[in-house]
C-alpha atoms as one frame of an Amber mdcrd trajectory, in Angstrom:
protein
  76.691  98.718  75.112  79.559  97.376  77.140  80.184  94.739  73.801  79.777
  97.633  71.360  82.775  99.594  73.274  84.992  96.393  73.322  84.621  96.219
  69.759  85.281  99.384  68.608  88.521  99.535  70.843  89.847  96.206  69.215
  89.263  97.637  66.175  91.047 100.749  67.113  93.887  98.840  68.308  94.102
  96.525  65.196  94.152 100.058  62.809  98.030  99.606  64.314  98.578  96.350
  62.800 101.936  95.745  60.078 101.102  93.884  57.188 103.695  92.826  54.974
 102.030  92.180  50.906 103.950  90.640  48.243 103.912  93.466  45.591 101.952
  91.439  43.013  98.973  91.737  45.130  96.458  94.282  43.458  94.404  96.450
  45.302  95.980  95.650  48.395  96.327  99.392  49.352  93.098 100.231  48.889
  91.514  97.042  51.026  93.993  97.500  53.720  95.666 100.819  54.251  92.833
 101.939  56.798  93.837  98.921  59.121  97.333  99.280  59.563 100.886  99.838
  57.787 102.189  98.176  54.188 105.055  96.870  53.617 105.767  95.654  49.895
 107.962  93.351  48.773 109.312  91.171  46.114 107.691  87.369  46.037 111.460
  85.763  46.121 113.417  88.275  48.038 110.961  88.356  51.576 113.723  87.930
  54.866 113.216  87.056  58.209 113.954  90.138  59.981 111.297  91.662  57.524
 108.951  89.105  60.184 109.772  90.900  62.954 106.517  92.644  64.284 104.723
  91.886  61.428 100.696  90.931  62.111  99.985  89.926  58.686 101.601  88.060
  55.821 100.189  87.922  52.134 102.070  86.200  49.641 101.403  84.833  46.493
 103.001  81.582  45.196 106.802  82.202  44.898 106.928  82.817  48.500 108.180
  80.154  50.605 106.417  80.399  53.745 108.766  77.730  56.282 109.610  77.862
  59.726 112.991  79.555  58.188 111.487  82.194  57.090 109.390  82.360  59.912
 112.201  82.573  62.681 111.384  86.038  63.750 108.237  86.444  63.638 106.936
  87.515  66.801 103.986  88.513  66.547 102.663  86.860  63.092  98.761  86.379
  63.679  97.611  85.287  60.389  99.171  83.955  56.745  97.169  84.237  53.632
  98.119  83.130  50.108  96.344  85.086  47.086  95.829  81.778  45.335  94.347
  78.748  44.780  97.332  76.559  45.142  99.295  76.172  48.918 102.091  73.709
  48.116 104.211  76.915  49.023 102.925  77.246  53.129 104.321  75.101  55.964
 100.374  74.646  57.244 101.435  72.096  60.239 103.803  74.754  61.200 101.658
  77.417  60.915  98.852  75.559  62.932 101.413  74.424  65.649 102.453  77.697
  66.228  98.680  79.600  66.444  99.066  81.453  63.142  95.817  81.423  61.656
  96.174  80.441  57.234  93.966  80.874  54.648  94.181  80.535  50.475  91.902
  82.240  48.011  90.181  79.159  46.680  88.668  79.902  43.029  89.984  83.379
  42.957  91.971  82.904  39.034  89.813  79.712  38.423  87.750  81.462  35.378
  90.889  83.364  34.342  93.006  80.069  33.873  89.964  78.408  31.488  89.810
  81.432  29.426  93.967  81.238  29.244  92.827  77.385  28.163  90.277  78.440
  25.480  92.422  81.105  24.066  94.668  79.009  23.715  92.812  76.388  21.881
  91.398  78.981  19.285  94.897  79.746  18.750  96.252  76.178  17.798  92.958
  75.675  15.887  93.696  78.210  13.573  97.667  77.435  13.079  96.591  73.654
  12.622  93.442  73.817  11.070  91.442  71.431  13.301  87.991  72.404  15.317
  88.315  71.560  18.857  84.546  71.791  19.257  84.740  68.455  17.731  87.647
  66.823  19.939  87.730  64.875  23.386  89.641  66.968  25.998  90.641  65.617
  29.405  90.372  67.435  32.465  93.518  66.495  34.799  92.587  67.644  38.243
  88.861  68.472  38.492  89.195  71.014  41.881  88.032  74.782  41.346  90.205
  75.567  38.169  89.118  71.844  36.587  85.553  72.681  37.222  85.397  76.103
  36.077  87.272  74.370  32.592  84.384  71.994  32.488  81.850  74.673  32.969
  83.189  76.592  29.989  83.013  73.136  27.540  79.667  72.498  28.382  78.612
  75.502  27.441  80.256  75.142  24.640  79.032  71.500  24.141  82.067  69.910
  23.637  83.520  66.328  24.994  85.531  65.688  27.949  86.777  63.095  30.048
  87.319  64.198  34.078  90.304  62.533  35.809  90.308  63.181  39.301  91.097
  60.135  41.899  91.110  61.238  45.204  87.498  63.181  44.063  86.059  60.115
  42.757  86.875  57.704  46.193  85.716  60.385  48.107  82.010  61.121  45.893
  82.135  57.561  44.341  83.210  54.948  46.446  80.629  52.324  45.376  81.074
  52.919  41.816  79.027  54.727  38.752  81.957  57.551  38.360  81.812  59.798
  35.583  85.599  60.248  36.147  88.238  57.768  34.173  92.130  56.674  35.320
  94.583  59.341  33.915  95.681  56.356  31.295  92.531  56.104  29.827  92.101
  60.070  29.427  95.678  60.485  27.783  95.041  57.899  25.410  91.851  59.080
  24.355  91.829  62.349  24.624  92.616  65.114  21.402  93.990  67.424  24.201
  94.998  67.327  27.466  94.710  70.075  29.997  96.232  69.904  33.485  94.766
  71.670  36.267  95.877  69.423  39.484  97.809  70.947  42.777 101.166  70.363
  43.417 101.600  67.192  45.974 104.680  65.311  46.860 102.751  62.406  48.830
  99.307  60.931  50.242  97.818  58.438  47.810  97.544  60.460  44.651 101.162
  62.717  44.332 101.306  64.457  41.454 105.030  65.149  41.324 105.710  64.450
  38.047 103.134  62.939  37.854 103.295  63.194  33.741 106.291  61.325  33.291
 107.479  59.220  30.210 105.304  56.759  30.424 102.449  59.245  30.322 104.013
  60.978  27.539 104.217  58.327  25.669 100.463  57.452  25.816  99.357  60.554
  24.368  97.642  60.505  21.151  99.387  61.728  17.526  99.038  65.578  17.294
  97.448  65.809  20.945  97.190  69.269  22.986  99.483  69.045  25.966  98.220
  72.120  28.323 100.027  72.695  31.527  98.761  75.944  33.668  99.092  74.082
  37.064 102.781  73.856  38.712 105.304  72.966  36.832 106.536  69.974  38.163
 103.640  68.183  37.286 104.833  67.491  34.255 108.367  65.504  34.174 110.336
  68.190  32.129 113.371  66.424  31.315 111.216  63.472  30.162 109.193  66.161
  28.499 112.091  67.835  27.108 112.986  63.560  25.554 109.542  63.429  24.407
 109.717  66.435  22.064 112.965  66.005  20.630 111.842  62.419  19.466 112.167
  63.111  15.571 108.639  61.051  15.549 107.206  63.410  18.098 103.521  64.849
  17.044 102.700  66.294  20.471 101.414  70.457  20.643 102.923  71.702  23.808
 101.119  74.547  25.899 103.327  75.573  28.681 102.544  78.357  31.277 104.371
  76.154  34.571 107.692  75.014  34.437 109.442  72.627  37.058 112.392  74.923
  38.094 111.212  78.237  37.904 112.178  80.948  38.052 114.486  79.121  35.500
 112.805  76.610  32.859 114.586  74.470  30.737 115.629  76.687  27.732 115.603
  74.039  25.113 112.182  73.773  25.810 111.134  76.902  25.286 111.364  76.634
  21.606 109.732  73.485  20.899 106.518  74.513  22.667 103.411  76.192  20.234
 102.991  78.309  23.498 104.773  79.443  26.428 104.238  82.236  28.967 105.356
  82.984  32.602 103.214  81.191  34.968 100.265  83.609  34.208  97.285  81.931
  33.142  95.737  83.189  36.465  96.584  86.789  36.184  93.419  88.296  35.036
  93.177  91.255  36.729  89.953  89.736  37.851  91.478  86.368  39.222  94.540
  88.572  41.084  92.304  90.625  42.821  89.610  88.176  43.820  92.658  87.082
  45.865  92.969  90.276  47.481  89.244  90.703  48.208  88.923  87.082  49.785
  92.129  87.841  51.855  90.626  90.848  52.815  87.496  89.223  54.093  89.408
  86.400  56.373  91.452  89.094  57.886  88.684  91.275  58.727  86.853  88.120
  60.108  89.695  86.833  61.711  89.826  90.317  63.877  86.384  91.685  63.715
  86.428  94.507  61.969  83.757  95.657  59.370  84.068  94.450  55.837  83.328
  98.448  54.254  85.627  97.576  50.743  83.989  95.758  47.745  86.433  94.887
  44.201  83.318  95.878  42.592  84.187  99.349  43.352  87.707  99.344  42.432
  88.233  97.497  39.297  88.104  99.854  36.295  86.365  99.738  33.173  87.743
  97.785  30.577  89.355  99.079  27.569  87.164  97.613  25.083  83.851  97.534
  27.687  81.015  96.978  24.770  80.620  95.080  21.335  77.865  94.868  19.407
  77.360  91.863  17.046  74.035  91.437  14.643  73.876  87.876  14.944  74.838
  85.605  18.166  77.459  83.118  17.186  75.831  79.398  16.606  79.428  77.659
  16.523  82.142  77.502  18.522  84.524  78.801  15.827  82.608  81.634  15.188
  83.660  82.414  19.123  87.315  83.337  18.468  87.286  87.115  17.389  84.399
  87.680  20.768  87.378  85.875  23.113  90.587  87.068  21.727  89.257  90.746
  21.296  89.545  90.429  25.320  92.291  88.242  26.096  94.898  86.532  23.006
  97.181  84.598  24.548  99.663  85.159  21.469 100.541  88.326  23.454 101.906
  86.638  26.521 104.003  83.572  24.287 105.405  86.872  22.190 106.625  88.472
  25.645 107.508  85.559  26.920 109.881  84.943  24.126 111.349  88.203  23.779
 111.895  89.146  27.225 112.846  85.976  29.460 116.486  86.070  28.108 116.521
  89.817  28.392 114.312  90.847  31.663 113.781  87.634  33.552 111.087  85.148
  34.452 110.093  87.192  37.775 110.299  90.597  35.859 107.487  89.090  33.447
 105.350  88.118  35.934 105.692  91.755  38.094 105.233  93.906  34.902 102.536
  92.085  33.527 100.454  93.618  31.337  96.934  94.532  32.021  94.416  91.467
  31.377  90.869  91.660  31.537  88.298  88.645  31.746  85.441  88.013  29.387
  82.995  89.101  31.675  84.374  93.037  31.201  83.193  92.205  27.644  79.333
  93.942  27.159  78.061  92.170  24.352  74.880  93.396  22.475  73.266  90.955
  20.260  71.227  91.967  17.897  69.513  88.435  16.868  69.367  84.910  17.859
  68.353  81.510  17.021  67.507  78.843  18.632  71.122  77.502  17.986  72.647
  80.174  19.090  75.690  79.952  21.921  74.332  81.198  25.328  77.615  84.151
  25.808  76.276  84.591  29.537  76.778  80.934  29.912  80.107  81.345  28.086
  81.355  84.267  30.387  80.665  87.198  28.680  78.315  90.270  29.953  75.145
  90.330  27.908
């Protein structure tokens, strides 16, 4: 009894706690206004004084989170990031000085391979090729690589996995299905990056595409970057395209400088957005609920909020087909009647120069995942494409 009084006082006492939530956060009122007091702010504008007597900190990727921001923190018990990458948190710091961290590991993975696939359908159509029938490579084979992978076997198509520090650690004696990053640029029809952000250790990935990369890649490859931007050498990029013998289709979502990419490049890639391929409302909020779930465990208090509960029905929530799709072509009205990644390279074009990098990202539009999709089939074959498998509801 004694226990079950202790506990409910914490609790009590922890209803008092200051959290301070980047305002890109969905749902973040509803899974934590019972334990305490919001604060919102801007990803890129966060202070140090804003520290002071804060218990909680949840950022998102923009945010720097240093000892210099964290001068005046004094009573800062526990950091989370919304996202899979944490190239952005001082962790030694954060461990040396008792704040507990914690990332949302796969929250935006499925959102970024349907971002990828969209995508694809896109250039197949503007360049008349079926990439059911090419060899992609998977750069960086973590949760966002795998989930990638998951979506081309399904689909039954080709890929080579690149993935080094993986491979020692699953592989050392040998047999690896994973090949050197050489050997996947030069084969591969299209290559998709999907590694985090590291500026040492073994494997850094700091530009880790730089000219000599570039110039490995096969006439009329698929360039996709939706990881960080400097992964991708974008002067040397920038070089590559302007080459008057230049072949390569350029996907960009990450750009080394942002909030401010190079504008020449801009206009010499097939597709460009603003560092969104994870913004599904899906993958954002999966961040929230996992954040949600660490800080409840980190101060014992009961987990009583589910995103099943919260996230809203989609706008187009059913679809009816009379036969299920055997090909992958036959795929592209099913995926961009949810998600068409045209819509994002059109804002992004029209409203960088005009509203801002940041702005894009904060008034993003809406984007629901291929799972909000019911689809009722009315036939199959035996060669038809499995849509669960795929993503969709069925």
């Amino acid at each position: 009894m004694l226990n079950i009084h202790l506990t409910t006082f914490c609790q009590f006492l922890e209803r008092d706690m200051k959290f301070l939530i980047d305002e890109n956060i969905p749902f973040a009122d509803d899974f934590f206004a019972d334990l305490g007091t919001i604060e919102r702010f801007p990803g890129r504008e966060l202070t140090p004084q804003q520290l002071i007597d804060a218990d909680v900190l949840l950022v998102r990727s923009i945010t720097k989170v240093n000892q210099a921001l964290l001068s005046a923190a004094n009573k800062l018990k526990f950091v989370g990031t919304a996202t899979i990458g944490e190239d952005h948190i001082d962790k030694p710091y954060l461990a040396t000085n008792g704040v507990e961290f914690s990332s949302a590991p796969g929250c935006n993975a499925n959102s970024v391979a349907e971002y990828v696939i969209s995508s694809l359908f896109v250039l197949q159509e503007r360049y008349n090729f079926n990439f059911a029938e090419k060899t992609i490579a998977i750069v960086g084979v973590g949760n966002i690589g795998k989930a990638v992978k998951s979506k081309l076997d399904a689909l039954g198509i080709r890929y080579l996995l690149v993935d080094p520090i993986r491979e020692a650690n699953e592989y050392p004696e040998g047999n690896s299905p994973f090949v050197s990053l050489e050997q996947a640029i030069a084969e591969a029809d299209i290559v998709t990056l999907h590694t985090p952000l590291t500026l040492d250790g073994q494997h850094p990935t700091m530009h880790l595409i730089d000219e000599s990369k570039l110039s490995l890649l096969k006439p009329g490859a698929v360039l996709i970057n939706a990881c960080r931007g400097e992964v991708i050498d974008n002067h040397a990029l920038l070089e590559h395209m302007q080459d008057e013998n230049n072949e390569t289709i350029l996907v960009m979502d990450v750009w080394e400088g942002e909030p401010n990419p190079l504008p020449e490049l801009i206009p010499l890639c097939d597709i460009a957005s603003a560092h969104i391929a994870g913004y599904s409302l899906e993958g954002k909020s999966r961040g929230t609920e996992m954040l949600y779930h660490k800080v409840c465990d980190l101060f014992g208090l009961d987990k009583t909020k589910s995103l099943a509960d919260m996230l809203p029905e989609a706008e187009i929530a059913t679809h009816a087909i009379s036969q299920a799709p055997d090909r992958v072509s036959e795929l592209k009205s099913l995926v961009h009647m949810v998600y068409d990644v045209r819509r994002d390279d059109q804002l992004f074009r029209e409203l960088l120069a005009l509203k801002g990098f940041d702005w894009l990202r904060k008034n993003y539009p809406v984007r629901r995942e291929w799972s909000s999709l019911q689809v009722e089939i009315e036939k199959k074959s035996t060669k038809s494409l499995d849509l669960g498998k795929i993503g969709f509801a069925i």
